[in-house]
N, C-alpha and C positions, 0 to 999 in steps of 0.2 A: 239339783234334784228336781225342782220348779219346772226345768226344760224336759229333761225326760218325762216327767210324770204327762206334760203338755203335748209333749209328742205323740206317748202312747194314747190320750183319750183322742185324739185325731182320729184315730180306727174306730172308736164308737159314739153313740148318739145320747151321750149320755150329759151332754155339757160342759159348758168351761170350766176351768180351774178356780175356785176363789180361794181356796187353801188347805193344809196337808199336813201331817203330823206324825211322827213316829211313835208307834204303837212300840212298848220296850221291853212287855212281858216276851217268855220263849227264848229258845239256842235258835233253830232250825232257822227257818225265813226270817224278808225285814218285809215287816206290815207297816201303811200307812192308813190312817186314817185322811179321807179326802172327799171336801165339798165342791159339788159343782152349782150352778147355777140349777140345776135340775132334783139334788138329791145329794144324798150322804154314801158313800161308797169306801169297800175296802179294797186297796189297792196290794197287789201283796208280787214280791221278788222271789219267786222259789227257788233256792238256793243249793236246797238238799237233791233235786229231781231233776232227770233227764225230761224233754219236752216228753218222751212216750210216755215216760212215769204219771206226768203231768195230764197229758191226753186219759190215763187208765183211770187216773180221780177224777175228770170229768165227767167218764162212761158213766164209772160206779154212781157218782151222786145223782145222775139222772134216775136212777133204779130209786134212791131214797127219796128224789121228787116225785117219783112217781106211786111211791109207797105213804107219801105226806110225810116224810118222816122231819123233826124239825133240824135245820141244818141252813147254814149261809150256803146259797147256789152261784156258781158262776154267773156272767152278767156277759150274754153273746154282743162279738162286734156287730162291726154295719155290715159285714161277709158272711152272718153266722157262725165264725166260728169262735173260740173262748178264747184262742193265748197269742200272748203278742211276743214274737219272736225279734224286736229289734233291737235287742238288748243281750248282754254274754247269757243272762239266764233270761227263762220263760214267765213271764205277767200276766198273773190274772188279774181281772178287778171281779169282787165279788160283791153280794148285800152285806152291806152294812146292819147288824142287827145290834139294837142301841139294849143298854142291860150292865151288869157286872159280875164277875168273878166270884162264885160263892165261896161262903165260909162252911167249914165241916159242921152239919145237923142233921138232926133226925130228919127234916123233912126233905131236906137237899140230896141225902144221901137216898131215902126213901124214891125221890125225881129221878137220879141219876140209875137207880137200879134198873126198875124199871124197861126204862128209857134205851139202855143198854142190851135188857133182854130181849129187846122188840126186835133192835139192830140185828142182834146176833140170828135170829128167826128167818130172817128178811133170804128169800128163794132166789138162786140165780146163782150160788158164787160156782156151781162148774163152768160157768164159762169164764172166772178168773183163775189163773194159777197160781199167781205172786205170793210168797210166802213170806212172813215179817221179816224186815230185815236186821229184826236181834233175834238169833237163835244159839242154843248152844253151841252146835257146830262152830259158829263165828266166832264165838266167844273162846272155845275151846284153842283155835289158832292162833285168836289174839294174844295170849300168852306166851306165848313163840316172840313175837317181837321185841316182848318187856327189855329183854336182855341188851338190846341194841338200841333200844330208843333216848331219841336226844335229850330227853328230860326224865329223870330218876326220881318217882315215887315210891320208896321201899314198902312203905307200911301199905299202900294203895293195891302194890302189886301183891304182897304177897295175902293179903286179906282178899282179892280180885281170885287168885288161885287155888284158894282154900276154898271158897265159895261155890266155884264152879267141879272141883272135886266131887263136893257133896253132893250135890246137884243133879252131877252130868247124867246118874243112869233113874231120876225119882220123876222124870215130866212124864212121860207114860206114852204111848203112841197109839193108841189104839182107844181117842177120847174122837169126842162128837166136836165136826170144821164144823166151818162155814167164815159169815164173813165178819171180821172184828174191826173196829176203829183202831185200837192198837195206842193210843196213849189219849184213855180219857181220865185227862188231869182237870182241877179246875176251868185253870187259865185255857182251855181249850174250851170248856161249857159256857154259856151265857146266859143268868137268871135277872127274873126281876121277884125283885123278893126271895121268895120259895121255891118259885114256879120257874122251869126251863126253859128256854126261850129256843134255845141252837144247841146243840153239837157241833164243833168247828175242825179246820183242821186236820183232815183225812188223808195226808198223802203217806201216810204209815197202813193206811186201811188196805187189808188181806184178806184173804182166805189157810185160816190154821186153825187150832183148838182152839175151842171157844171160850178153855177157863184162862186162856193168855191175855182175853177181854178182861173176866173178872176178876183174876188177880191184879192185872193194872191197875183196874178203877179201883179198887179196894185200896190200891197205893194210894190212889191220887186224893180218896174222901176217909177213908177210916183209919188215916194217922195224924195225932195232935202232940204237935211236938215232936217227929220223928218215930212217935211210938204207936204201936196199933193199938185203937180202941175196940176193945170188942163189943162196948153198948152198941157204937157205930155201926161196927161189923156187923153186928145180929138184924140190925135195921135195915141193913143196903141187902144183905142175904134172902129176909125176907119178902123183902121188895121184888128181888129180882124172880127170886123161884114161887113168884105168884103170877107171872109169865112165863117162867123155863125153868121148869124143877132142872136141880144138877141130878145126874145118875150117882148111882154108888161110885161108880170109877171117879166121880167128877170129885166126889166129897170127899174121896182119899186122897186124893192129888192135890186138894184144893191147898191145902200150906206149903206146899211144895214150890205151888206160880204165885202165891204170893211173897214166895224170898226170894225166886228166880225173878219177878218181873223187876222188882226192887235193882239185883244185879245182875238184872240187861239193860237195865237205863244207866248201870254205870258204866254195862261196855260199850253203849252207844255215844256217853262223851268221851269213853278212852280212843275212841274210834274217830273222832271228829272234834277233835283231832288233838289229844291230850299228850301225845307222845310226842308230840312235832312242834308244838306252839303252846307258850306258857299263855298259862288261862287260870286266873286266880279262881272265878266265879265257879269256873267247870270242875276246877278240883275242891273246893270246900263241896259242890255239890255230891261229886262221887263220894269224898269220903262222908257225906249223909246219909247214902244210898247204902255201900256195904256196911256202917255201924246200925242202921236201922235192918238191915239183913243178920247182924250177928244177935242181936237181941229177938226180934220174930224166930228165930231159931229158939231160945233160952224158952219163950214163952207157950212155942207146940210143943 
């Protein structure tokens, strides 16, 4: 790893190598953390993306540097451009923004609301088209396969099935896009303290309904234990729509993308690839994802 990582800073002016560490949170990419003589940097293997995909998150975060908005930015070669292609996938290295992982509170969740509503405000996404890549459609198909695939989760499938039943006709089409990050979990935010430092982690970032934003983040900050806190809840809600009131549509829908987002993170590990490759970690996580979906149902 020492070689490659040496090979790719060769394209920029960023300094030698003194050393490198695997960052272990996350499914999707492998992050290292990595010091040159020059600075601290995050080096990162995208795993999940085609270079275009890649190239499309670069676009969009120019638009968020351009907006201030707080976020780790690519770090351009000695050619200007951002990704090193000598490798099977595409390399970025980005700012290293030094911080930690918050724990669910009123004040984190209060940052994160916010901070998410500013996002979702941010002008420009007609000229994206990319729509998330957990949508029900997907999800709907996915079900199709259960039948044939190489490893048999019974209770996963058929709670996966039931889910998306209820589901498929309550998201609503006819709520307010624009452009969402699309899994703002912790481990994707970077605080010191209370205070946010980054939003990380974009290459999920789209243009769709804007409550597919809040119900994410409502996953990722207003459950303890699996379960939704509604003190939480009321905290992160009023945070956010003190930036972007939701509409009436938005407020009827709103329990709706908070059970669907729950289980479309599970069809995006059943997708990557749960059916093909035994993954202990990916499957205790889904079945967290649909029991924490069958209870938020009990509770609207």
């Amino acid at each position: 790893m020492k070689r490659n990582i040496t090979e790719v800073l060769d394209g920029y002016d960023i300094g030698k190598l003194i050393s490198y560490s695997l960052l272990k949170h996350g499914f999707a990419n492998e992050n290292y953390r990595i010091e040159t003589d020059k600075g601290v940097y995050l080096y990162r293997i995208c795993k999940q993306q085609s270079t275009k995909e890649v190239q499309n998150e670069i676009n969009f975060l120019q638009i968020l540097k351009n907006a201030e908005f707080p976020a780790a930015y690519p770090i351009p070669r000695i050619d200007d451009t951002f990704i090193c292609k000598s490798n099977i996938f595409p390399i970025v290295i980005y700012d290293y923004i030094e911080g930690e992982i918050p724990k669910p509170s009123e004040k984190t969740v209060a940052e994160i609301g916010k901070t998410v509503a500013k996002l979702n405000l941010l002008k420009g996404h007609e000229l994206f088209q990319n729509k998330h890549i957990i949508n029900i459609q997907q999800a709907t198909k996915l079900k199709k396969k259960f039948a044939k695939a190489k490893y048999q989760y019974p209770d996963i499938y058929k709670d996966f099935s039931k889910a998306i039943f209820h589901l498929k006709d309550k998201l609503g089409e006819n709520l307010p896009k624009g452009f969402i990050h699309g899994d703002v979990f912790p481990d994707n935010t970077i605080f010191n303290g209370h205070k946010l430092m980054a939003i990380i982690d974009f290459e999920m970032f789209c243009v769709d309904n804007l409550l597919f934003d809040v119900g994410m983040t409502i996953n990722g900050f207003c459950f303890v234990n699996n379960r939704l806190d509604h003190k939480l809840l009321n905290y992160f809600l009023s945070a956010y729509q003190s930036i972007r009131p939701l509409n009436k549509a938005e407020k009827e829908h709103l329990p709706y993308y908070i059970m669907w987002t729950a289980v479309g993170m599970a069809s995006w590990h059943l997708q990557n690839d749960m059916l093909n490759t035994k993954n202990d970690k990916q499957t205790a996580r889904v079945r967290e994802l649909l029991d924490r979906y069958k209870a938020t149902v009990l509770k609207f």
